[in-house]
N, C-alpha and C positions, 0 to 999 in steps of 0.2 A: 504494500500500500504506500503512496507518494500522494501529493497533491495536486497531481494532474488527474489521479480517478478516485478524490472524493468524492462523494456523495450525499446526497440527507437519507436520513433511516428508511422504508419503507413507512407513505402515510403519516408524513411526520411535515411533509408539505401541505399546500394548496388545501386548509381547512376550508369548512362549510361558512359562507360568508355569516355574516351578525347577522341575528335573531334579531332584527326591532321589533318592537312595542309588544313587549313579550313579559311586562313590569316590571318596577323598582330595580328588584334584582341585577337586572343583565344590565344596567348600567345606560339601555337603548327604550327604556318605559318612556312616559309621558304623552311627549311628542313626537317618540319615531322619530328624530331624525329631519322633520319635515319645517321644525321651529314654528312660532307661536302667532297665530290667523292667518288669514289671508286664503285666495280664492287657491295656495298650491298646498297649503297645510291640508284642505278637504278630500274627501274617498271624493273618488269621477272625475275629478277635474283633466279638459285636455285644453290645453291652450288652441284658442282658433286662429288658420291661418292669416296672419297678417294683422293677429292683435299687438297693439301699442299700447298697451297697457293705462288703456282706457282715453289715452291720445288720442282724437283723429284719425283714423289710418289714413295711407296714403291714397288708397283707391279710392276713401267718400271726399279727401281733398280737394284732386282733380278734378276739373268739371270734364263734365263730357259734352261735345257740341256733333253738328252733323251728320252725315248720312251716309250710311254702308247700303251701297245697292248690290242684293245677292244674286240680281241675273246680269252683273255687267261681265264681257267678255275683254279679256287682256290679247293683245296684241302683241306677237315678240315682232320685233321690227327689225328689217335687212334694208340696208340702203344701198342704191344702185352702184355705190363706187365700190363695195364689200363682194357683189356681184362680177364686178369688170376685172377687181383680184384674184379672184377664184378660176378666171377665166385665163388671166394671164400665168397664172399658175399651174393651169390647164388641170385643174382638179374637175374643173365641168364642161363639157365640150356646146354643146347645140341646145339643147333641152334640163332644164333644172323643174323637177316635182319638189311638194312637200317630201317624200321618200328620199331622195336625194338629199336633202337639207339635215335630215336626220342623221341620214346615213354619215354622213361629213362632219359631225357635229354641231351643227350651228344652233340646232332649235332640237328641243326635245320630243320623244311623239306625242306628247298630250298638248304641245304648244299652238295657239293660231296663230298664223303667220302673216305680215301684210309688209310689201316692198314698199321702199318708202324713197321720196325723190334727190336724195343727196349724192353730189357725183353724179361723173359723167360716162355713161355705158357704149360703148363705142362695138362690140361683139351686138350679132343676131341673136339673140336667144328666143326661146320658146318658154316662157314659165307658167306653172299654173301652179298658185299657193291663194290661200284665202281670203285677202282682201289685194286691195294696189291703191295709191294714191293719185290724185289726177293725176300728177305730174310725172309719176313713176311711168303710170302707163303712155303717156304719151311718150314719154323718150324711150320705150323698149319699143312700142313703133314707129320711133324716126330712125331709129338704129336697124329698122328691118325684122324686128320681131314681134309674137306675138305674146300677150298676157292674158291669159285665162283664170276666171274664179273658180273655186273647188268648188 
């Protein structure tokens, strides 16, 4: 035996935690533990979320104004010079679908799509994704292309 393989006796660790409010005796009577009133000293108590202790919380501070519309539809948006890059990068040749755009990463598959008129598209393309803005579409048919709605 050395002091590298000491050891504590068998069960001679890791006793059974303190007995509160078990009386006088054990030294843990009265209070338990839990010290004297109050809404943590009581059986049931849970604290509710985002009590300030009796503070205002934060959330009835804030005012709340305005209008969540639950059937508006979100637009990811591609702008025509984001297009003429892809082109010249030759990742898209003639024809660009919503499938395509996915495919490429640009817009996810649950996203709606609408080209939008920035930059200048110099390639024919054929597109057809879910919306276009005037302007969009007019310069994919001055460039010789065509733009179709889903």
């Amino acid at each position: 035996m050395n002091l590298s393989n000491l050891k504590p006796a068998e069960g001679a660790v890791n006793r059974d935690g303190k007995r509160i409010g078990r009386g006088q005796g054990s030294g843990k009577g009265g209070t338990a533990t839990r010290g004297h009133k109050g809404a943590k000293s009581r059986s049931g108590y849970s604290k509710k979320i985002g009590f300030e202790g009796g503070q205002m919380p934060l959330q009835r501070r804030v005012p709340k104004f305005g209008f969540t519309n639950i059937n508006r539809k979100v637009y990811k948006g591609i702008n025509l010079e984001k297009l003429q890059e892809l082109v010249d990068k030759k990742v898209i040749k003639d024809v660009v679908t919503f499938d395509t755009l996915v495919e490429i990463g640009l817009v996810g598959k649950n996203d709606l799509v609408k080209i939008l008129g920035r930059g200048a598209l110099k390639a024919s393309l054929k597109v057809s994704v879910h919306k276009f803005t005037a302007t969009a579409k007019a310069a994919i048919e001055a460039a010789g292309g065509e733009a179709i709605d889903l």
